[in-house]
C-alpha positions in Angstrom: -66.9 -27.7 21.8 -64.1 -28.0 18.8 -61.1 -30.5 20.2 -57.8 -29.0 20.3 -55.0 -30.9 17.9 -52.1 -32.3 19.9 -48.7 -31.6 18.4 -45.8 -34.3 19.7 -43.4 -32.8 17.8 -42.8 -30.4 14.7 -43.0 -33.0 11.6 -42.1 -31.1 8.4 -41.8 -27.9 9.9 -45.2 -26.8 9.5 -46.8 -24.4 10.7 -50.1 -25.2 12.9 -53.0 -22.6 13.9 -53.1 -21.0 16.9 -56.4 -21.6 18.3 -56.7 -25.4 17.8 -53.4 -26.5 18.5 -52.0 -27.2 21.4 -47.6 -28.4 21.5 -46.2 -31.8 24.2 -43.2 -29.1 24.4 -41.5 -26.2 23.9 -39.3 -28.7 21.0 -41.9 -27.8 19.1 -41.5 -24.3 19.4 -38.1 -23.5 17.9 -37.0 -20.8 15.6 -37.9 -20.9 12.1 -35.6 -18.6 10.1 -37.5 -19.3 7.1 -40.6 -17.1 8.8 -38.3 -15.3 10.6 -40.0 -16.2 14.2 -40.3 -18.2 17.3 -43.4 -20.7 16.5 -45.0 -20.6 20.2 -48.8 -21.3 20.8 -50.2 -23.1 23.9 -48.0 -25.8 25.2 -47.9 -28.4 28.1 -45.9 -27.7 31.5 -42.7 -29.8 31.6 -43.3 -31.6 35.3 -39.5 -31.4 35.8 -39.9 -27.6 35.9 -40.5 -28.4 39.6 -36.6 -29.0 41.0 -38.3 -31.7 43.6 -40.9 -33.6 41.2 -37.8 -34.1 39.1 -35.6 -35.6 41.9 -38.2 -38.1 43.2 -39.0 -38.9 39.3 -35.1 -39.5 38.6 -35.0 -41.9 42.0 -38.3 -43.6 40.7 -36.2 -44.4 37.1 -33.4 -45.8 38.7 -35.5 -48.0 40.6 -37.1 -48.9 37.5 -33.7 -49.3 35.6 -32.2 -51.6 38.1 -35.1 -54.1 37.9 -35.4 -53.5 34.2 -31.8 -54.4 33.6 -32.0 -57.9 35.5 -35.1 -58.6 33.7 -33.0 -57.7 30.3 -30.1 -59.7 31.4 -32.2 -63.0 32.0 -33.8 -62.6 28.7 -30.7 -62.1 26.6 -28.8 -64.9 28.5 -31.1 -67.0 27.6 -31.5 -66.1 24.0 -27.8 -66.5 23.3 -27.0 -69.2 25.7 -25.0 -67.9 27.5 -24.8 -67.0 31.5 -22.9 -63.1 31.9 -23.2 -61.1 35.1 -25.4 -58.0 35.7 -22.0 -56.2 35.5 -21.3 -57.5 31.6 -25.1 -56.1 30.7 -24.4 -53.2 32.6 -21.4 -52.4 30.6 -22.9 -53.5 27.1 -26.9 -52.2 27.4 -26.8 -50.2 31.1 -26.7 -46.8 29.0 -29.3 -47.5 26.8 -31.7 -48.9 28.7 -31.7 -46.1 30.9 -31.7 -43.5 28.6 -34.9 -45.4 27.0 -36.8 -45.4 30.4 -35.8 -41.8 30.8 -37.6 -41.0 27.9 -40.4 -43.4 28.3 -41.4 -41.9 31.7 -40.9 -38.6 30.5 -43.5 -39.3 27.3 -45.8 -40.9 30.1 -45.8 -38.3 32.4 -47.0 -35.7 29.9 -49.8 -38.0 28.3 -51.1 -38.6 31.9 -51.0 -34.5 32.2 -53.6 -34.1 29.1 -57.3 -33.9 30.4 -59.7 -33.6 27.9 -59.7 -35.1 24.6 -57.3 -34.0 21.7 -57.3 -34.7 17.8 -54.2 -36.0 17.0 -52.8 -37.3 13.2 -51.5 -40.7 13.2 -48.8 -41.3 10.1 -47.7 -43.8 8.6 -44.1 -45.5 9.4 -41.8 -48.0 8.5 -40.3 -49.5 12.0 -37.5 -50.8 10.9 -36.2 -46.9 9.9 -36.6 -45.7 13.7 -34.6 -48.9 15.5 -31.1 -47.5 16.0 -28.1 -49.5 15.3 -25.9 -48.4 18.7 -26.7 -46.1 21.6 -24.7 -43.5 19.2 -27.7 -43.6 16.5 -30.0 -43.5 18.9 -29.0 -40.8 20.8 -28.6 -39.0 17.4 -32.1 -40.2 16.1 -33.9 -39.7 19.5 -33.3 -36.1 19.0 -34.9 -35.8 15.7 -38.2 -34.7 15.5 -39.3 -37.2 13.4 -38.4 -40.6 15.8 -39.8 -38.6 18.6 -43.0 -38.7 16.6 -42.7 -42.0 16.0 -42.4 -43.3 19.7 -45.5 -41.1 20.8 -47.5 -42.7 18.5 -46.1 -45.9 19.7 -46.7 -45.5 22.8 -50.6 -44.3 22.4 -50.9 -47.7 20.2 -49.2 -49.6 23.5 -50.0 -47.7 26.7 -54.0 -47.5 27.3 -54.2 -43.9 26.1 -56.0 -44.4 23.1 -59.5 -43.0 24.8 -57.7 -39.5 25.3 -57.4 -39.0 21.4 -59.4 -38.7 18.7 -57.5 -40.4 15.8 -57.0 -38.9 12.2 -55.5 -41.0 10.3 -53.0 -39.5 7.3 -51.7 -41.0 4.2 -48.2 -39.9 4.3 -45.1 -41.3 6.3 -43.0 -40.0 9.0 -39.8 -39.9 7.4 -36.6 -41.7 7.9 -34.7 -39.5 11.0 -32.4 -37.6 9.6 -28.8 -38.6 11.0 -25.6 -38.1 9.2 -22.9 -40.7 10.3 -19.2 -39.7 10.2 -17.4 -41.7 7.9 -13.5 -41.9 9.4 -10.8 -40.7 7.1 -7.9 -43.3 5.7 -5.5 -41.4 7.4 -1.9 -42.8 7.2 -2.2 -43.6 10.8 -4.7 -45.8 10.6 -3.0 -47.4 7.3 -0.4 -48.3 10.0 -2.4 -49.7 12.5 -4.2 -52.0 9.6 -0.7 -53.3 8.3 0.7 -53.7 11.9 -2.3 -56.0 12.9 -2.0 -58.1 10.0 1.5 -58.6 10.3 1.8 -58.6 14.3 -1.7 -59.3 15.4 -0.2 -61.4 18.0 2.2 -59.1 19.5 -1.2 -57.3 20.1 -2.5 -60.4 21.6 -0.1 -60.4 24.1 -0.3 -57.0 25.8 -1.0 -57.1 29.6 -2.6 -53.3 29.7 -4.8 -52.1 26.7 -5.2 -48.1 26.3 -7.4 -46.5 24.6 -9.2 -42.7 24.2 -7.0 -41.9 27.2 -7.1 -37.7 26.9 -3.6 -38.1 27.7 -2.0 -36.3 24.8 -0.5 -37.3 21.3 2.8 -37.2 23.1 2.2 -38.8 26.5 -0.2 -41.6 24.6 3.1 -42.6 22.1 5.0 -42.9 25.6 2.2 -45.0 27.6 1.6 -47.1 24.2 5.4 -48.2 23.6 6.3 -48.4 27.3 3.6 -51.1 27.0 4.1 -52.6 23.8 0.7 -51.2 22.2 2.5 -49.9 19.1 -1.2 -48.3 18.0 -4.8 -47.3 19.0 -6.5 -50.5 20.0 -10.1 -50.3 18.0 -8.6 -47.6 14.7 -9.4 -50.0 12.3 -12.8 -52.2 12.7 -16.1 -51.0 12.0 -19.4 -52.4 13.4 -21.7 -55.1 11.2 -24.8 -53.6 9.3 -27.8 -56.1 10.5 -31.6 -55.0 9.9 -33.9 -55.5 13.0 -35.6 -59.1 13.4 -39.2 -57.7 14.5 -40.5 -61.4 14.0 -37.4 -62.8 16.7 -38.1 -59.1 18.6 -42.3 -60.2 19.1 -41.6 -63.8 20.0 -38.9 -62.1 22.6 -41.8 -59.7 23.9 -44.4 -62.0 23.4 -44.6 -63.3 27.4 -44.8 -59.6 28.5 -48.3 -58.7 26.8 -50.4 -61.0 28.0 -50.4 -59.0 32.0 -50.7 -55.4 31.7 -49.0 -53.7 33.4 -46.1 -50.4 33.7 -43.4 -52.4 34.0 -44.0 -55.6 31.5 -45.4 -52.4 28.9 -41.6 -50.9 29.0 -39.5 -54.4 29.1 -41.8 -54.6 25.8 -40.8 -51.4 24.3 -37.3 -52.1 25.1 -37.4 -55.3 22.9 -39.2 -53.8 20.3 -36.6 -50.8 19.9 -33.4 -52.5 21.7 -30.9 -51.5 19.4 -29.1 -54.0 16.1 -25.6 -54.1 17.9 -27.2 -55.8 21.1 -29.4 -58.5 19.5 -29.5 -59.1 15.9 -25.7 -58.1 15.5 -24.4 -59.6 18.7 -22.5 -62.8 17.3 -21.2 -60.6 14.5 -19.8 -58.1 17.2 -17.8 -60.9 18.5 -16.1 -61.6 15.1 -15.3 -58.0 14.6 -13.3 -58.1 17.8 -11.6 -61.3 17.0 -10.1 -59.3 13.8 -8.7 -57.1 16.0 -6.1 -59.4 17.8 -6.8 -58.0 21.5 -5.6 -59.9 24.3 -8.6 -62.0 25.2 -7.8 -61.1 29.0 -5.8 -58.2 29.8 -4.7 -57.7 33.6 -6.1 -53.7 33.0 -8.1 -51.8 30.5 -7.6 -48.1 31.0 -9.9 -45.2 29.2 -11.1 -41.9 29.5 -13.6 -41.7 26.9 -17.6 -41.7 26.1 -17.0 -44.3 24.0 -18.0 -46.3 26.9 -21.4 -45.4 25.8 -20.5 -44.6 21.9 -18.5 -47.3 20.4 -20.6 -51.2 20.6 -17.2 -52.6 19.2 -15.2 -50.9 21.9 -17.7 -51.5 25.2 -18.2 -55.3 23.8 -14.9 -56.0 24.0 -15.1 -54.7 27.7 -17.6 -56.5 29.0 -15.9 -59.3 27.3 -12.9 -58.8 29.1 -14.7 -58.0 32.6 -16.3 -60.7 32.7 -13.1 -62.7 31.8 -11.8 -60.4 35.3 -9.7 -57.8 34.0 -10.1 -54.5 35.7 -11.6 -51.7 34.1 -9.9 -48.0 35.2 -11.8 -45.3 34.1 -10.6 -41.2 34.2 -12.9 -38.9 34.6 -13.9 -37.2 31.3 -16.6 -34.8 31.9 -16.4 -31.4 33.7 -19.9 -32.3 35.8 -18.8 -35.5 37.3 -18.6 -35.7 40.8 -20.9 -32.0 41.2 -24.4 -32.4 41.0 -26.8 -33.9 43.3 -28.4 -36.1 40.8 -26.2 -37.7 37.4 -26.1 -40.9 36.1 -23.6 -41.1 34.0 -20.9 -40.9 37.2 -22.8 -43.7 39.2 -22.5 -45.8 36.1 -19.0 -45.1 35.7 -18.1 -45.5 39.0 -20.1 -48.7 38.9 -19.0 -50.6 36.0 -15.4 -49.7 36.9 -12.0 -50.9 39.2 -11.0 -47.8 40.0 -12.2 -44.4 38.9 -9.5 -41.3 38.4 -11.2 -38.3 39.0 -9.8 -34.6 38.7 -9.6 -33.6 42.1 -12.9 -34.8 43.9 -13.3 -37.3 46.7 -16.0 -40.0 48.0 -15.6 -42.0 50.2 -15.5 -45.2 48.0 -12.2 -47.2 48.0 -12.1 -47.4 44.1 -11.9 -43.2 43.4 -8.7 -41.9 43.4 -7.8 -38.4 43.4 -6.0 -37.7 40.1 -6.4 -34.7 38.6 -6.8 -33.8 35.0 -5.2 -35.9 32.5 -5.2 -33.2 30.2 -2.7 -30.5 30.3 -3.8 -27.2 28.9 -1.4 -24.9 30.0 -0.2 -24.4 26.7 -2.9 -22.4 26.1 -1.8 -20.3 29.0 1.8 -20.3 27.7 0.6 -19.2 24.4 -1.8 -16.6 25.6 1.1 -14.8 27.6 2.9 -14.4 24.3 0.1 -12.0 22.8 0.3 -8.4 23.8 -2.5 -7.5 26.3 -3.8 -4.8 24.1 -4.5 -7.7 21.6 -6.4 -9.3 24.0 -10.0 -7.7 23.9 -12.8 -10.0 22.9 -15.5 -11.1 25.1 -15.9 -14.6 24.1 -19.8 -16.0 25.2 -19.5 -19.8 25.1 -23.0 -21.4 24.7 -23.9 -25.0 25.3 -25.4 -27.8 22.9 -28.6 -28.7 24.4 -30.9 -31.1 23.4 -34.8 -30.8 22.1 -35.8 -33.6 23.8 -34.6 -35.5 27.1 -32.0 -38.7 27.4 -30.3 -39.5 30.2 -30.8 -37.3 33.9 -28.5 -34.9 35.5 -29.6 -32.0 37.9 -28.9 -29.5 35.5 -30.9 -31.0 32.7 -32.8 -27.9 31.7 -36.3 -29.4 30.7 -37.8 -27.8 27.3 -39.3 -24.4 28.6 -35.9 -23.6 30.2 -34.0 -25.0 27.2 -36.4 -22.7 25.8 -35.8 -19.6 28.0 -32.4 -20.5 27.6 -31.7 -20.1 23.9 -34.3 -16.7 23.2 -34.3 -15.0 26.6 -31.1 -15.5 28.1 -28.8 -15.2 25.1 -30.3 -12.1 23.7 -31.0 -10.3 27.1 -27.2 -11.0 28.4 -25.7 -9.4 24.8 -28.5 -6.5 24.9 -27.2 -5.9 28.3 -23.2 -5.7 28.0 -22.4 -2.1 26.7 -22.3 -1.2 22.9 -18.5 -0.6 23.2 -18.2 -4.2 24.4 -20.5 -5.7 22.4 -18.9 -5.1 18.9 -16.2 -6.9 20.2 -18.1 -10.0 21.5 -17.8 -13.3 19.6 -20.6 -16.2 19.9 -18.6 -20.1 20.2 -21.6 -21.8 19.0 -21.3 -25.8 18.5 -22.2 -27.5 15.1 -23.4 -31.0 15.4 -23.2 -32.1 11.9 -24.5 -35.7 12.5 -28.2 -34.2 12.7 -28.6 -30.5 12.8 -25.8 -28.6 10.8 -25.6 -25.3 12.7 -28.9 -25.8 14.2 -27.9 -26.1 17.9 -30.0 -29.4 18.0 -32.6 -27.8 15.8 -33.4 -24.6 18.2 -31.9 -22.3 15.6 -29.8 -20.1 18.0 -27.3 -18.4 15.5 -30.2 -17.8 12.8 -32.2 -16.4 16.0 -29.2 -13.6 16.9 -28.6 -12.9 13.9 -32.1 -11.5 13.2 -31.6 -9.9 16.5 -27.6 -8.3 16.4 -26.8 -8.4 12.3 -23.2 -7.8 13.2 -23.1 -10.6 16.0 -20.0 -12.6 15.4 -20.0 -16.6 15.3 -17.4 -19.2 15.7 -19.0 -22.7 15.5 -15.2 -24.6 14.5 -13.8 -27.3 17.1 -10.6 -25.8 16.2 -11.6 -22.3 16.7 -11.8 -22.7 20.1 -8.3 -22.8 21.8 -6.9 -19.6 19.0 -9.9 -17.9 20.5 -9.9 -18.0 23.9 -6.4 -17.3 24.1 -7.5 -14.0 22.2 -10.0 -13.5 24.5 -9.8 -10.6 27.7 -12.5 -12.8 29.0 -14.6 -15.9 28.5 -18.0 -16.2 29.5 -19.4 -20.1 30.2 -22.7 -20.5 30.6 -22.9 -24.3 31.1 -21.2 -26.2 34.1 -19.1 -28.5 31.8 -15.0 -29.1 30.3 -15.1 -25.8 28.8 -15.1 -23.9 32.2 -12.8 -26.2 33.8 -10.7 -25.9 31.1 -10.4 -22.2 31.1 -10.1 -22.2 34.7 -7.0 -24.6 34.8 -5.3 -22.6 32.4 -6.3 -19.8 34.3 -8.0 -17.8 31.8 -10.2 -14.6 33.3 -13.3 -17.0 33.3 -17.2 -16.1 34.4 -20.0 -18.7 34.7 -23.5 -17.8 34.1 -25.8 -20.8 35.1 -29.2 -19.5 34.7 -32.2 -21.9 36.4 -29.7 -23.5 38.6 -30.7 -23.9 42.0 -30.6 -26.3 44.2 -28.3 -28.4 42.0 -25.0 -29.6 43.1 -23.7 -31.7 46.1 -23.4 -29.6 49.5 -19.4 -30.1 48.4 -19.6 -28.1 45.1 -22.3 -25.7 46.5 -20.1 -24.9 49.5 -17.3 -24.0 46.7 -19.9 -22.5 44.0 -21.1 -20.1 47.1 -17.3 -18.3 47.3 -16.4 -18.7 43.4 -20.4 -16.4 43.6 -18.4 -14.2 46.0 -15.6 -13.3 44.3 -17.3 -12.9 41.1 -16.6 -15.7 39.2 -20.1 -17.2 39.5 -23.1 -15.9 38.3 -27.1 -17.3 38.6 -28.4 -14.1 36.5 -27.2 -12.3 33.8 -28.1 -8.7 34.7 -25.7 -8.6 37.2 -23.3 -10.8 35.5 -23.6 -7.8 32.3 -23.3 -5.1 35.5 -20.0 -6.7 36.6 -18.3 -7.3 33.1 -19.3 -3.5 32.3 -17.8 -2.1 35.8 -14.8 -4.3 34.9 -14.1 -4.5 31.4 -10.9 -2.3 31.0 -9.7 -3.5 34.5 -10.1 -7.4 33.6 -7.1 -8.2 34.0 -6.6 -6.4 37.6 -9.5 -8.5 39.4 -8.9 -11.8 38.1 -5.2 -11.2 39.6 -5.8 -10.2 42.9 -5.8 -12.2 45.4 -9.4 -13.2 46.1 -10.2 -14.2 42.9 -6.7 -16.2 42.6 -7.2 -17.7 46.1 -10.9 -19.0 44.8 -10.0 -20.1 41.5 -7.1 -21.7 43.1 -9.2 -23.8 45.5 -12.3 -24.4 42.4 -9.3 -26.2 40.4 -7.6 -28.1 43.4 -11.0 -29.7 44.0 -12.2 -30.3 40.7 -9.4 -29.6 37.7 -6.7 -30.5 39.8 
């Protein structure tokens, strides 16, 4: 009996045949414009599908992540000398490390699925072009095609499945993931900030508070910054080291975890082995960055609001630095999910590493969140909306959501590759086939372009090609900028992801609907209590049929039912609890 080929991910683009191929994922299965169809042929069933599979797998990681870190943190100590808290690795590696086990376990679970034997080609690689230099780049990288790839193979070289494959080897190389780093413009700001450090570094080495990425405005940051003698952005002007990975200091490091096999000493390995420049071979150079920047070595506060928490090394360095040193970290919330869903990392590790943590409206009963509210104010959008005549006001605007090909960190409303899937070529094309014709020449797709990997790609699914070849006339935005001119053109916007852009639209209270297809059983009895009236009063929507019935029934009365009182009363209460 012919073997079927197994297809980790779509190298190349090509094209594979039908009968003797079988995909890991629906990733592999995106839109190709240049054939002008959806590349689909037998693929694997994501175990995450299943709502309570993924909630005991997401408990199982954690577990694992918590014992991984302290392993991680008594390795590195030791390697640099030195003697930081779980709290300072937490800070510095924490997101990493768990994004890395997320996507180990995930690559695990699916080889363990495969029961009979596959073909598979092995290619070529250089290592050293698939370790990432932050958890920026690898976040970027890891949702290439082509380090994906890469990690399957390394893992069947590392992880006992060799006996499931039969190996064809191939004279050619996986190439170099494609990622497209933004270089920062000399702006005369940060001219400035470079000549105020020089000249009055240690002005900046004596403030008690240091700001930074607040989301507090232009205005209200120049306030906060003087009132506290921080004359300018704290990090504007340093840039991270280049390094190149140390595989022989990597395999002495990992050396002591091959001898026993097993899951666990197999994943601290991995993590070595791929453990990102910035937290081994750069760390001492990381240091010296942040000495150029004349901080205080100890503020009494660091306040921030940002993902650069996870996204800047230079800028969480100099955190755990200070942490460890006991300043207090305050964190605002900066995510429209936080504080929702029944399962999210990135909250518990905020809350976590943190003092105190500001939230927009939402309570726990933990001594360290406070009830804030928003930091930023948006009603300038509402402001300027009422200055544009009402008859002006007639788009539909359909807000989609950048989601990834492949899986990093967990959340309950991760959609898992065959609803990422559904989500991009079902949902999309049924929801705009179903609004009327009338209403449909005036809708306008906000699409998101990610230019650091997948220039209007959507993460490589292809979304606007895909319309396109389904409504020719189908009108796309994709700009940052477009955004705020547009919805305040808009009679109404249509979310269709639980995230800033609905909160945002709510607070400035904008006629707002929220599609969340595949979402059960996600949120927090809290937000599903709340979710359950916003469903009510028709501001909430699991399905688009009748979310296309309502906005059909409704559309020249729009205006009428978002101002009545239910709908007022529920919006009203959504934003007091969660975009205060």
């Amino acid at each position: 009996m012919q073997n079927n080929y197994l297809v980790p991910s779509l190298l190349n683009n090509k094209t594979f045949n039908k009968q003797n191929h079988i995909m890991l994922g629906h990733w592999c299965a995106s839109y190709q414009p240049e054939k002008k169809k959806l590349v689909e042929y037998k693929i694997l069933d994501h175990p995450w599908g299943n709502q309570k599979r993924f909630e005991k797998d997401f408990i199982k990681i954690q577990t694992i992540y918590e014992k991984i870190l302290k392993k991680a943190q008594l390795i590195l100590n030791d390697h640099f000398g030195i003697n930081n808290s779980t709290r300072f690795w937490r800070i510095l590696i924490g997101p990493w490390i768990n994004a890395f086990i997320t996507i180990y376990f995930e690559k695990i679970i699916l080889l363990k699925k495969i029961k009979k034997k596959k073909k598979i080609n092995i290619y070529k690689y250089k290592k050293n072009l698939f370790i990432a230099n932050d958890f920026k780049n690898f976040m970027f990288m890891t949702s290439t095609d082509e380090w994906n790839y890469y990690f399957f193979l390394e893992l069947i070289k590392e992880a006992n499945f060799k006996s499931k494959f039969l190996i064809r080897k191939r004279n050619s190389f996986i190439k170099k993931p494609r990622v497209i780093l933004k270089v920062e413009k000399t702006t005369l700001f940060l001219y400035l900030n470079k000549i105020f450090n020089f000249f009055f570094g240690f002005l900046k080495k004596k403030q008690k508070i240091v700001f930074f990425n607040t989301y507090l405005g232009k205005y209200r940051n120049i306030f906060l910054y003087l009132k506290n003698f921080q004359f300018f952005s704290a990090f504007a002007s340093e840039e991270s080291p280049k390094n190149q990975p140390n595989f022989n200091l990597r395999e002495k490091l990992a050396a002591k975890f091959s001898k026993k096999k097993s899951l666990e000493n197999h994943l601290i390995r991995l993590i070595l082995m791929n453990l990102p420049i910035d937290y081994l071979e750069n760390f001492e150079k990381i240091e010296t960055s942040i000495k150029k920047l004349n901080l205080p070595k100890t503020p009494i506060a660091i306040f921030t609001s940002s993902s650069s928490l996870y996204m800047d090394s230079i800028q969480q360095r100099y955190i755990a630095e200070s942490i460890e040193r006991r300043s207090k970290l305050i964190i605002g919330q900066h995510g429209g999910n936080y504080g929702n869903f029944k399962q999210n990392f990135f909250d518990g590790h905020e809350i976590k590493i943190s003092d105190y943590f500001l939230t927009w409206g939402w309570k726990k009963n933990s001594r360290k969140i406070k009830n804030l509210g928003r930091l930023i104010d948006i009603n300038h959008v509402l402001r300027e909306k009422e200055k544009i005549y009402k008859n002006d006001r007639n788009t539909l605007l359909l807000v989609t959501a950048p989601m990834r090909k492949y899986v990093r960190g967990l959340q309950s409303y991760n959609l898992f590759t065959k609803q990422v899937y559904d989500y991009y070529y079902k949902f999309f094309p049924n929801f705009i086939s179903a609004v009327s014709d009338k209403i449909r020449k005036n809708l306008v797709l906000r699409a998101y372009e990610i230019p650091e990997i997948h220039p209007k790609t959507e993460w490589g699914w292809n979304l606007q090609a895909f319309l396109i070849s389904k409504f020719k006339n189908i009108q796309i935005s994709e700009k940052q900028t477009d955004y705020y001119p547009m919805i305040k053109k808009s009679k109404l916007t249509v979310c269709t992801y639980f995230a800033t852009v609905f909160f945002e639209s709510m607070s400035a209270n904008i006629p707002t609907i929220l599609i969340l297809p595949y979402s059960y059983n996600i949120f927090n009895n809290e937000t599903d209590r709340i979710m359950k009236r916003l469903k009510k009063a028709n501001i909430f929507f699991t399905d688009y049929k009748s979310a296309a019935k309502f906005i059909n029934s409704n559309w020249n009365n729009i205006d009428s039912w978002w101002n009545n009182k239910k709908t007022q009363t529920e919006k009203n209460n959504f934003t007091k609890n969660y975009s205060k």
